[in-house]
C-alpha positions as CSV (number, residue, x, y, z in Angstrom):
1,X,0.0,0.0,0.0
2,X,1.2,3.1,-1.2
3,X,2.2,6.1,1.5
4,X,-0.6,8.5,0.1
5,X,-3.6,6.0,0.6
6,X,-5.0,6.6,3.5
7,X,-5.0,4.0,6.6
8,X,-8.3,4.5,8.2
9,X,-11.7,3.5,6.5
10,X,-13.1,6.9,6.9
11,X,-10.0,8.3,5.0
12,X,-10.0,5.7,2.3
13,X,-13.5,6.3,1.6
14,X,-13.5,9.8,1.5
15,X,-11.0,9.7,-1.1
16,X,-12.3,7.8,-3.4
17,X,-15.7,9.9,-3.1
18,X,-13.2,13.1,-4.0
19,X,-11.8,11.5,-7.2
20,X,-15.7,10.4,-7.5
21,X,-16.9,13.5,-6.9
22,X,-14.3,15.2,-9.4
23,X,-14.4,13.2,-11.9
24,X,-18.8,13.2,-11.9
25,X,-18.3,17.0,-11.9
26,X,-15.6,17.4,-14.3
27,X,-17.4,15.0,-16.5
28,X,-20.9,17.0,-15.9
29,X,-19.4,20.2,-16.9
30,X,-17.4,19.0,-20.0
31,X,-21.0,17.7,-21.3
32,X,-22.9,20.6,-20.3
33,X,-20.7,23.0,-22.3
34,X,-20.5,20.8,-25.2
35,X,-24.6,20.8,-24.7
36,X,-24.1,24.6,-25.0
37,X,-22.4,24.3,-28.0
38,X,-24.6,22.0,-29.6
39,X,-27.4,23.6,-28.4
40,X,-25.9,27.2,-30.2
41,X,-25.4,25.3,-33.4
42,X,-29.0,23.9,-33.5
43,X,-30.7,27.2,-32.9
44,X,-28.4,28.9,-35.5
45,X,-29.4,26.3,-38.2
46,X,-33.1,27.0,-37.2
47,X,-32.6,30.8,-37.2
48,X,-30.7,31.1,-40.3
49,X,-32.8,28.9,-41.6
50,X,-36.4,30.7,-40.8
51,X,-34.9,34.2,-41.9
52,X,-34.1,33.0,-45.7
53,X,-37.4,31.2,-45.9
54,X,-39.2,34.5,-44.5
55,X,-37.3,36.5,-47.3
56,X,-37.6,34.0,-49.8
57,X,-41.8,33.8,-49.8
58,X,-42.0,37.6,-49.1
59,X,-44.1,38.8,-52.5
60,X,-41.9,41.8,-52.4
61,X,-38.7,40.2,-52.7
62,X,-40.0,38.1,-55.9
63,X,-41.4,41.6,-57.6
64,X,-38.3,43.0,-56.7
65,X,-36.5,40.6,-58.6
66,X,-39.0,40.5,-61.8
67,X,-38.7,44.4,-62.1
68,X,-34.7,44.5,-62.4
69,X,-34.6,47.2,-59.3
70,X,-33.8,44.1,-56.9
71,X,-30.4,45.4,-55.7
72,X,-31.9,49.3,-54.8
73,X,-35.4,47.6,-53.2
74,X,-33.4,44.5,-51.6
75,X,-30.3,45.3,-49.7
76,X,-31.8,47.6,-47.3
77,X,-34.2,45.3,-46.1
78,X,-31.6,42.4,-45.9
79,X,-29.1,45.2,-44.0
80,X,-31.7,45.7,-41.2
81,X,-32.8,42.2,-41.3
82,X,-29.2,41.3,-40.4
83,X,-28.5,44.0,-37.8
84,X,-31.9,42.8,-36.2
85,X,-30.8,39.0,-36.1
86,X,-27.1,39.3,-35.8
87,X,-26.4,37.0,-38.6
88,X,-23.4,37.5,-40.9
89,X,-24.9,38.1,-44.4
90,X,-28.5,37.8,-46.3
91,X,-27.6,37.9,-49.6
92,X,-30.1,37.4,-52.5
93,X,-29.0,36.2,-55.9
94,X,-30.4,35.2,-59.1
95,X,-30.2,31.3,-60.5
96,X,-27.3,31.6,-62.0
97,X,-25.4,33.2,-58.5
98,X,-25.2,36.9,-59.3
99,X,-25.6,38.9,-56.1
100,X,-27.8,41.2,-55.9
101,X,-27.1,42.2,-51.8
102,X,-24.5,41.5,-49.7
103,X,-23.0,42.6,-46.5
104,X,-20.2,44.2,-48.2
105,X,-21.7,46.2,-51.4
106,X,-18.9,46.0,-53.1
107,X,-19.4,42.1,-53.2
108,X,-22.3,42.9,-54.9
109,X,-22.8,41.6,-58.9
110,X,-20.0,39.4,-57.9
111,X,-20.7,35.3,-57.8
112,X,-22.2,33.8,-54.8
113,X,-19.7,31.2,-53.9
114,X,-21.3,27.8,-52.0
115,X,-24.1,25.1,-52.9
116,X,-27.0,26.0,-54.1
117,X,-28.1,22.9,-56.6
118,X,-31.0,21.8,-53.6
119,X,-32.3,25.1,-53.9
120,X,-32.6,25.5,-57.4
121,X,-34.5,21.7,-57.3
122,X,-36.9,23.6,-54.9
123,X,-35.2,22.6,-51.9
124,X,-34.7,24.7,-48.8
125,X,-30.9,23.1,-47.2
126,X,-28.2,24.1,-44.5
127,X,-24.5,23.6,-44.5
128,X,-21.8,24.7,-43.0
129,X,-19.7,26.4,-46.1
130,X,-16.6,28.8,-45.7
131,X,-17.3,31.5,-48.1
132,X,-15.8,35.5,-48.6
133,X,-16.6,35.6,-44.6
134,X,-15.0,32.8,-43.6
135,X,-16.6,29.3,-42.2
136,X,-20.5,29.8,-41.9
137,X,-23.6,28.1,-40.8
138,X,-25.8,28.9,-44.2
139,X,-29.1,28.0,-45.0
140,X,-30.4,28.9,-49.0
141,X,-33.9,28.8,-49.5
142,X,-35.6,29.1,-53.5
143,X,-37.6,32.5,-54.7
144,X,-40.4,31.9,-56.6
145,X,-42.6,33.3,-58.9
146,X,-46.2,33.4,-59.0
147,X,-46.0,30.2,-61.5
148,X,-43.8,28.3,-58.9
149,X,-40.7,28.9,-60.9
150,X,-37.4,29.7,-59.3
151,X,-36.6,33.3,-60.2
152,X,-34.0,33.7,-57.2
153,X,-31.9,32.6,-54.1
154,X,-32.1,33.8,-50.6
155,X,-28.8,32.7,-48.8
156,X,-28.9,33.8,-44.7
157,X,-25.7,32.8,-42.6
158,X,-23.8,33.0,-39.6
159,X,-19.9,32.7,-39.2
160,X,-18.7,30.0,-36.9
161,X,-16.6,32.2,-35.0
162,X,-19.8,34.0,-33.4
163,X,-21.5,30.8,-32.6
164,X,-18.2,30.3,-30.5
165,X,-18.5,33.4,-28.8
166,X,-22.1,33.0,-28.1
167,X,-21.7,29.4,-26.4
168,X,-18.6,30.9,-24.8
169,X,-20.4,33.5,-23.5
170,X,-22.5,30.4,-21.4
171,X,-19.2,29.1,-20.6
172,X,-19.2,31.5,-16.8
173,X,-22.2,30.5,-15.8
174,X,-21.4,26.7,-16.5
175,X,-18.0,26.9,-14.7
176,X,-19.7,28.8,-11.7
177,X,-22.5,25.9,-11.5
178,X,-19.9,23.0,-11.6
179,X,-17.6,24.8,-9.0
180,X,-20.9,25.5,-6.9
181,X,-21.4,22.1,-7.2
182,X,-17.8,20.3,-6.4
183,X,-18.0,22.4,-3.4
184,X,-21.0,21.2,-2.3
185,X,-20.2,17.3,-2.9
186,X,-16.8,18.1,-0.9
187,X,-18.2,19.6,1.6
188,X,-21.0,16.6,1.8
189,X,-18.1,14.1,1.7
190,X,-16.0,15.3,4.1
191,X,-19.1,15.6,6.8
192,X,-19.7,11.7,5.9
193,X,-15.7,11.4,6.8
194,X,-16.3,13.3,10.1
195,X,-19.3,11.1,10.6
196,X,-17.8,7.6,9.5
197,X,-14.3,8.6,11.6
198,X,-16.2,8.8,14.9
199,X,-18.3,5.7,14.3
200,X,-15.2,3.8,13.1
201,X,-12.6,4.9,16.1
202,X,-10.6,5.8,13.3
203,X,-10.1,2.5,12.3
204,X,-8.5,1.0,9.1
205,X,-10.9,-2.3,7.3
206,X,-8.5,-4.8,8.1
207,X,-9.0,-4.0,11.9
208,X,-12.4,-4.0,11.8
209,X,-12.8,-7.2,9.7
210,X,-10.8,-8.7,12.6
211,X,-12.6,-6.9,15.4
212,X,-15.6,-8.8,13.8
213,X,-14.4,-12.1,13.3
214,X,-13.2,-12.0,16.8
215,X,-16.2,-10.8,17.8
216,X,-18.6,-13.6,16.7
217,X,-15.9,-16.1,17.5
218,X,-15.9,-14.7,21.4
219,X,-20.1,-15.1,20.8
220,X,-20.3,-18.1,19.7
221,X,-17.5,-19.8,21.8
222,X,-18.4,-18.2,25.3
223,X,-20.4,-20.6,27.6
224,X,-22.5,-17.6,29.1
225,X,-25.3,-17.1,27.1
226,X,-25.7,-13.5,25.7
227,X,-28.5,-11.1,24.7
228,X,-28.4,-7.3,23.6
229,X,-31.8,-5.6,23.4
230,X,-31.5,-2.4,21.7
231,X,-34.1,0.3,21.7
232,X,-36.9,-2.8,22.6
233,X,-35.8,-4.9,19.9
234,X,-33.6,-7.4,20.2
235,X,-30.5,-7.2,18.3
236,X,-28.0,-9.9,18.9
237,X,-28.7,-13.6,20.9
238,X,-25.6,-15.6,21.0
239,X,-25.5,-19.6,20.5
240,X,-25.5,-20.1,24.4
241,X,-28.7,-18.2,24.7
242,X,-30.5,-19.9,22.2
243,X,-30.2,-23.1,23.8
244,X,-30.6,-22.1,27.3
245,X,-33.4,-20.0,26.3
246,X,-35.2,-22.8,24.0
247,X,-34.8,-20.4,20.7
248,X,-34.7,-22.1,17.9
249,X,-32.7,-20.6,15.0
250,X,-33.3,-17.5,12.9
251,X,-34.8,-14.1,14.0
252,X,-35.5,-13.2,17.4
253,X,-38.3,-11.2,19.0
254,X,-38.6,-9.8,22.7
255,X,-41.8,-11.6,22.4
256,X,-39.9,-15.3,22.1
257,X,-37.9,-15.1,24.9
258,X,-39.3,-16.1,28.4
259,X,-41.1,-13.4,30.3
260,X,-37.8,-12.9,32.9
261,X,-35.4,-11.6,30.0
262,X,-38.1,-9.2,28.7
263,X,-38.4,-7.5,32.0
264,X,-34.5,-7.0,32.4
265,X,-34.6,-5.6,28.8
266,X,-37.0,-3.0,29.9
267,X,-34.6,0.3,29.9
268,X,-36.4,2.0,32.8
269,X,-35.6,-1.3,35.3
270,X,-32.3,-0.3,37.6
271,X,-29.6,-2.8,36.2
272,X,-28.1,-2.4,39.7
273,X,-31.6,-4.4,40.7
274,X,-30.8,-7.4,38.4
275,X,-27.6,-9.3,39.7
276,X,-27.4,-12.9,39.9
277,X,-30.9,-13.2,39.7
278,X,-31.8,-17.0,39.7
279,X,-34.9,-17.9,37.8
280,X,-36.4,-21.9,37.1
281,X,-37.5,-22.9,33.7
282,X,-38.8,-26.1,32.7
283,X,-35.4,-27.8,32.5
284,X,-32.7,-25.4,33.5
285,X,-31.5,-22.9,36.9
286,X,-30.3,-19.7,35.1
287,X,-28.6,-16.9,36.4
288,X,-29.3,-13.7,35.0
289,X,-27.6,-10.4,35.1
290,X,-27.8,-7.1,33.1
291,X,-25.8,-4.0,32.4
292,X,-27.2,-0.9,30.6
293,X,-25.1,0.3,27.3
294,X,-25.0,4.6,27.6
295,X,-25.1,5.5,23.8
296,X,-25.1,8.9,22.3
297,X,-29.0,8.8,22.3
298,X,-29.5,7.5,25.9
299,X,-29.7,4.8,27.8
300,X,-31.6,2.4,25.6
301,X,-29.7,-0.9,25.2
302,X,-29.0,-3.5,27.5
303,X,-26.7,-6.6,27.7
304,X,-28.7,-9.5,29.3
305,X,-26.6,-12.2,30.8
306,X,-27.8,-16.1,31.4
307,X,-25.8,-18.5,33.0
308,X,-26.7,-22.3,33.2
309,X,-26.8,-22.9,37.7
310,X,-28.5,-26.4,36.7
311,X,-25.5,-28.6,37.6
312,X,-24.0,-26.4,40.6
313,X,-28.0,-26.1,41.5
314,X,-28.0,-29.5,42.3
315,X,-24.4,-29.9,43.7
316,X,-25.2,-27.5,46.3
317,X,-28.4,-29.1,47.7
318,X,-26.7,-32.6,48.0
319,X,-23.6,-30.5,49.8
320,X,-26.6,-28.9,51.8
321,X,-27.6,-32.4,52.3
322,X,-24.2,-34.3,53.4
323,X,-23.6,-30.6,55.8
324,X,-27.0,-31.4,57.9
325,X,-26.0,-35.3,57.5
326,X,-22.1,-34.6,58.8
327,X,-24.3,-31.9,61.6
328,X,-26.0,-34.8,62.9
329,X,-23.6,-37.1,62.9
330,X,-21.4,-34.3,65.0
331,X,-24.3,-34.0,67.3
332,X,-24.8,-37.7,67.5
333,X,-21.1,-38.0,68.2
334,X,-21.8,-35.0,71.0
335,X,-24.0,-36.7,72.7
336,X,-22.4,-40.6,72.1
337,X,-19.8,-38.6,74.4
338,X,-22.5,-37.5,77.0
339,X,-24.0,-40.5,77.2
340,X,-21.1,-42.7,77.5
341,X,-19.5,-40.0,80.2
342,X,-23.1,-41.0,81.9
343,X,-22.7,-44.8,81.5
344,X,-19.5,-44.5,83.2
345,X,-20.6,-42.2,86.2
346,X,-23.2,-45.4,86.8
347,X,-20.7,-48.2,86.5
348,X,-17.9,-46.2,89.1
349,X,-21.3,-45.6,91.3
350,X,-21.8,-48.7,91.6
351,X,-25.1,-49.2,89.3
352,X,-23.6,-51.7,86.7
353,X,-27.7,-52.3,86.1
354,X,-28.7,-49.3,85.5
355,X,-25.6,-48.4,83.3
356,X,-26.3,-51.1,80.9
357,X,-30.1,-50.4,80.5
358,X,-29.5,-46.5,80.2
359,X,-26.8,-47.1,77.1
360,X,-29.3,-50.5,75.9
361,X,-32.3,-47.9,75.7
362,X,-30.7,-45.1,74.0
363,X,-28.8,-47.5,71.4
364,X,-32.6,-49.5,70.7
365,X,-34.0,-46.1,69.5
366,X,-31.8,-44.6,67.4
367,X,-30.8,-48.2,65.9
368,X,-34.6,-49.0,65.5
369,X,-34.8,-46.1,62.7
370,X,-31.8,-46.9,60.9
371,X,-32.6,-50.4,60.7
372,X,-36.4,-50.1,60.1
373,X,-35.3,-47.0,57.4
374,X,-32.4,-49.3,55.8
375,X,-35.1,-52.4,55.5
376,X,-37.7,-49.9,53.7
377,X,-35.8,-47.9,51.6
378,X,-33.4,-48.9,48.9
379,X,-31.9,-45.7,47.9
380,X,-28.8,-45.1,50.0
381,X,-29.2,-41.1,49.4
382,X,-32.5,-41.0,50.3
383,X,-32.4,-43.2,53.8
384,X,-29.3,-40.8,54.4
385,X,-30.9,-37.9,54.2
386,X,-34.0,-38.6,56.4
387,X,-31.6,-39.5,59.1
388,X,-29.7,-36.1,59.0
389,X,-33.3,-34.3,58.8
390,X,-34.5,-36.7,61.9
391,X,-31.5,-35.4,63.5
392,X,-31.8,-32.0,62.6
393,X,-35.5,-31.9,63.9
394,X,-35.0,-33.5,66.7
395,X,-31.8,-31.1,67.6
396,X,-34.2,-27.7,66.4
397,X,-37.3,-29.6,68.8
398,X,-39.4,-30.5,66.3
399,X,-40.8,-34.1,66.4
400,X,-40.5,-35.5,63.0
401,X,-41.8,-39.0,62.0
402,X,-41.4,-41.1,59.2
403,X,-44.5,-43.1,59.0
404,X,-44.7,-46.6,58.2
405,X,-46.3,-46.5,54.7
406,X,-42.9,-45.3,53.6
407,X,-41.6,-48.3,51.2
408,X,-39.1,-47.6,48.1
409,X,-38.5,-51.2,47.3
410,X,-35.4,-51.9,44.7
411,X,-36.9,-52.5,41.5
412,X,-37.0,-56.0,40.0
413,X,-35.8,-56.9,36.2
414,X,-39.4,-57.3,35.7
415,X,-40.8,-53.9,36.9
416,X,-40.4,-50.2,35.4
417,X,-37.3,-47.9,36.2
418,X,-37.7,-46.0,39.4
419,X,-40.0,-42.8,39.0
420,X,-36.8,-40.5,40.3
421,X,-33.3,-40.8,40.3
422,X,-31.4,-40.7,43.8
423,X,-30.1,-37.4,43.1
424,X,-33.9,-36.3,42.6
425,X,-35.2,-38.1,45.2
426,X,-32.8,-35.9,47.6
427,X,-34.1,-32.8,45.5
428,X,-37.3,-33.3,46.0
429,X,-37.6,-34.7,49.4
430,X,-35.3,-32.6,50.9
431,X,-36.5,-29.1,49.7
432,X,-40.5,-30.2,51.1
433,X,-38.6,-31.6,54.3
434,X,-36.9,-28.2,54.9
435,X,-40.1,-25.8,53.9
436,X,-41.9,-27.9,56.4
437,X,-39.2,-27.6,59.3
438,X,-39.2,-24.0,58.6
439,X,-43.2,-23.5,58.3
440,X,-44.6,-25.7,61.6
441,X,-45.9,-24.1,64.1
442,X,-43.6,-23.5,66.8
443,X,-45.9,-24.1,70.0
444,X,-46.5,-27.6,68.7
445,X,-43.6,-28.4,66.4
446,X,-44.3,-31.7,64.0
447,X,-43.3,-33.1,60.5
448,X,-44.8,-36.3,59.1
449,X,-43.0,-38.2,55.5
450,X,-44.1,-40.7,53.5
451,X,-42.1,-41.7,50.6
452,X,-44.0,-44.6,49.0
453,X,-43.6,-46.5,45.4
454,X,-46.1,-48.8,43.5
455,X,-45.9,-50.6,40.4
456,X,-47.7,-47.4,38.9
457,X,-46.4,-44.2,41.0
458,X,-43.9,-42.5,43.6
459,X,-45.8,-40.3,46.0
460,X,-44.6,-38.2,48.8
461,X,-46.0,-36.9,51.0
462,X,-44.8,-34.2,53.8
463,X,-47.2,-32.5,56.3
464,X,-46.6,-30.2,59.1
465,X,-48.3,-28.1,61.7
466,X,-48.0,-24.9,59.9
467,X,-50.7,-22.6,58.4
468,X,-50.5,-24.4,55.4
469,X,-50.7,-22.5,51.2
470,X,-53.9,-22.3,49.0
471,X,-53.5,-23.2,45.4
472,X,-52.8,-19.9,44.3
473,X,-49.7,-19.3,47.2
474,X,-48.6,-23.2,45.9
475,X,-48.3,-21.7,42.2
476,X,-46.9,-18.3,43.4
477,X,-44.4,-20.6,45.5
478,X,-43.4,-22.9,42.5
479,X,-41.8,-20.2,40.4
480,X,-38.9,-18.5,41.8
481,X,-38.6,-15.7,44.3
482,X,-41.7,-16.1,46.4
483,X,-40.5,-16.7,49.9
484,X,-41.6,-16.1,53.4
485,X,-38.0,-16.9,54.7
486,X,-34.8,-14.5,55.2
487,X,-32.0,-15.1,52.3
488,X,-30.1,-18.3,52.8
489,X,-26.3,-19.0,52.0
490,X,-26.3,-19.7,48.7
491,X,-28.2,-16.9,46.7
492,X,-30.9,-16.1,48.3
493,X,-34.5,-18.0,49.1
494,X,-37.7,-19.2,47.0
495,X,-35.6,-21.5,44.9
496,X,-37.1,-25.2,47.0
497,X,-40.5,-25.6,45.2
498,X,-39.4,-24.4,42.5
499,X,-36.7,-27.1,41.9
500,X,-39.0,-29.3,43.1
501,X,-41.7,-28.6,40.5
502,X,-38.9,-28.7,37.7
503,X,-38.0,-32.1,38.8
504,X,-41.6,-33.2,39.0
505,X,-42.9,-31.5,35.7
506,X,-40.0,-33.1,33.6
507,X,-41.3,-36.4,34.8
508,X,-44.6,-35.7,33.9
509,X,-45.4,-35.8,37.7
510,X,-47.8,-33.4,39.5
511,X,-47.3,-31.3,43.1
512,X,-50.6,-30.5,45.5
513,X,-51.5,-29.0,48.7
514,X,-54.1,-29.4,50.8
515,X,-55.2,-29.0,54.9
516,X,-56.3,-31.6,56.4
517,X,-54.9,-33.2,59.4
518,X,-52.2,-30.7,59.0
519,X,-50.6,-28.7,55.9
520,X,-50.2,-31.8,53.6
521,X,-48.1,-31.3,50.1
522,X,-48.1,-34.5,48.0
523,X,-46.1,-34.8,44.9
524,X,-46.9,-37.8,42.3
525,X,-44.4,-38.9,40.1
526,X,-45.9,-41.8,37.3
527,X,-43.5,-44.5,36.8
């Protein structure tokens, strides 16, 4: 690339819309004066033309011509004629091309020197001829008598040099139209310079052919999922968001994309109010965060973050899980301390008897759930995590019972799959377990479970003596952010029903609440 060329984009293409723009208005003018020109030639023709014919079928000039006295009646007329139209000559001749006027009378009775074989056929003609006067535009037109023979010639011209001065004479006003008008294009390009330099940083095509490609290669690879609303429309949704969003390919309305991402790409929200904002779809736990764009025209475009919790979602209720498990165990192991300490005290007072039935009662009860638990239930996860909640009831005051009905048998080569995974199972079971803890009533404290499976369905079933939700406070609860608890650890509250009802609906499963003997929510899971 050559020194002169410009580097930026806005400097290339303003100079190639200068040489445009010259070259359009050099090429404008050249054909405008040479319009002139033709124009000047055309109306000299005509004019040249229309004064011999006017002569030629005047009656005078053919009596003039028939009397002998042509020369004395004739060349004043054709004198002012002439001074009148500004042509060169009129000069009237006989057939044979004797003058009888002419511009210069002592030309006159000399030979008329040009063409005039069309006119003596009949024939009015123009040429262009270069007679005593020099090159001229001529027109000859035939005088006739009364019988329609040619008595005489009528020969009108005008030299080519005053054509040229008339269409030079246009020549100004053409050269003051095409500078008006290069000055005007320049001017118009270099405002679309100033324009395309600020919305171009000044920067050269390669760069921003690279700036692009690395653009939608940063788009397409990142794993958050990305959506720019600009001016309510969106403008841009990136790979990631169109499958965490469940957009399919090709355009994208704000209509299409679920009801959470239109709110955050309303401009008059406070982006400071969406930050790591957990939402539940059908599938998926998504994280969403946005930030307003400050453009020239305002603040009307946002950038709508989604993040995919689904996996960590889960990760951190079985953590929540093992943590009450590894509580209980720690309180267990507390008060295995306590009661051994107590056992001992007995045995040095000398109550061997009473030692042994004190540590023989204690060991029956806890030993009698894990055993009666262990026989029941065949998921490993699941039997863990009602201990830890017996536990952590029973530590909190709260009398929690796991009633008898509660049978998940292992599943034969015969029978169906399990309605939920173990992973699920902990899901589900452990976010009603915890809403109940949390909602009893605290002067008489209870939570009831059944977890039972058939050949047809999984039902559980958790009941408390709390105050209980009506259907519409069950729907409100199932989607996210409807809470009546303070924030927890990880992010917040309201997510437990909701995960619960994500689990349930992808299994085709159902969720209902009803008071009866207590606040009763049953979920049914078809196998």
């Amino acid at each position: 690339m050559k020194r002169w060329w410009p580097r930026s984009l806005a400097g290339q293409v303003f100079t190639v819309h200068v040489v445009a723009v010259l070259v359009l208005v050099v090429t404008a003018g050249s054909l405008a004066a040479y319009d002139a020109r033709r124009d000047g030639d055309r109306s000299a023709r005509d004019q040249v033309r229309a004064v011999a014919v006017a002569l030629a079928d005047a009656p005078s000039t053919a009596a003039a011509i028939e009397s002998g006295t042509a020369t004395a009646q004739l060349q004043p007329v054709t004198e002012q004629v002439r001074d009148e139209t500004s042509l060169a000559f009129i000069t009237i001749m006989s057939p044979d091309r004797v003058r009888f006027t002419h511009t210069n009378p002592a030309m006159i009775g000399g030979r008329f020197v040009g063409t005039i074989a069309p006119a003596l056929a009949g024939r009015v003609f123009t040429e262009t001829y270069t007679g005593t006067l020099g090159p001229s535009v001529r027109a000859v037109a035939p005088v006739r008598d009364r019988s329609g023979r040619v008595i005489g010639l009528v020969a009108a011209g005008i030299t080519t040099s005053t054509l040229a001065q008339r269409w030079l004479g246009q020549l100004p006003v053409i050269v003051a139209i095409t500078v008006a008008a290069l000055v005007a294009s320049l001017v118009g390009v270099w405002a679309m310079r100033r324009r395309l330099l600020r919305q171009t940083h000044g920067l050269a095509p390669e760069e921003l052919r690279v700036m692009y490609e690395h653009h939608d290669a940063v788009l397409h690879a990142v794993n958050e999922g990305l959506v720019v609303v600009d001016d309510g429309a969106v403008a841009l949704v990136n790979d990631e968001a169109r499958r965490l969003l469940g957009l399919g390919d090709g355009p994208v309305r704000l209509a299409d994309v679920p009801e959470f991402v239109s709110a955050a790409a309303d401009p008059d929200v406070d982006p400071e109010s969406i930050r790591d904002e957990v939402h539940v779809t059908g599938e998926r736990v998504l994280v969403v965060n946005r930030s307003s764009v400050h453009g020239p025209r305002g603040t009307r475009s946002a950038v709508i973050t989604v993040r995919d919790r689904t996996e960590l979602q889960g990760a951190l209720g079985e953590l929540d899980s093992l943590r009450v498990f590894a509580e209980s165990l720690r309180s267990q192991a507390h008060e295995s301390a306590n009661r051994l300490h107590t056992v001992v005290g007995l045995v040095e007072m000398g109550r061997p008897a009473d030692a042994v039935r004190f540590a023989t009662t204690e060991l029956q009860l806890s030993q009698h759930l894990v055993d009666r638990l262990t026989a029941a239930v065949a998921e490993p996860a699941l039997v863990a995590l009602l201990l830890g909640k017996s536990a952590q009831a029973h530590e909190r005051g709260i009398a929690l019972a796991i009633t008898e009905e509660t049978q998940l048998d292992p599943p034969s080569d015969s029978e169906a799959e399990p309605a939920l995974s173990g992973s699920e199972l902990v899901t589900v079971a452990g976010n009603l377990i915890d809403n109940a803890l949390d909602a009893c009533d605290r002067a008489d404290p209870w939570v009831e479970v059944t977890v039972r499976q058939d050949a047809t369905e999984l039902v559980i079933r958790v009941a408390d003596s709390g105050p209980g939700m009506d259907p519409a406070e069950l729907d409100r609860a199932r989607r996210r952010g409807y809470s009546t608890k303070a924030a927890g650890p990880h992010g917040g509250r309201g997510l437990g029903l909701a995960l619960v009802s994500q689990v349930v609906s992808r299994h085709g499963g159902s969720i209902g609440a009803e008071m009866t003997y207590g606040s009763v929510v049953t979920v049914r899971v078809p196998r």
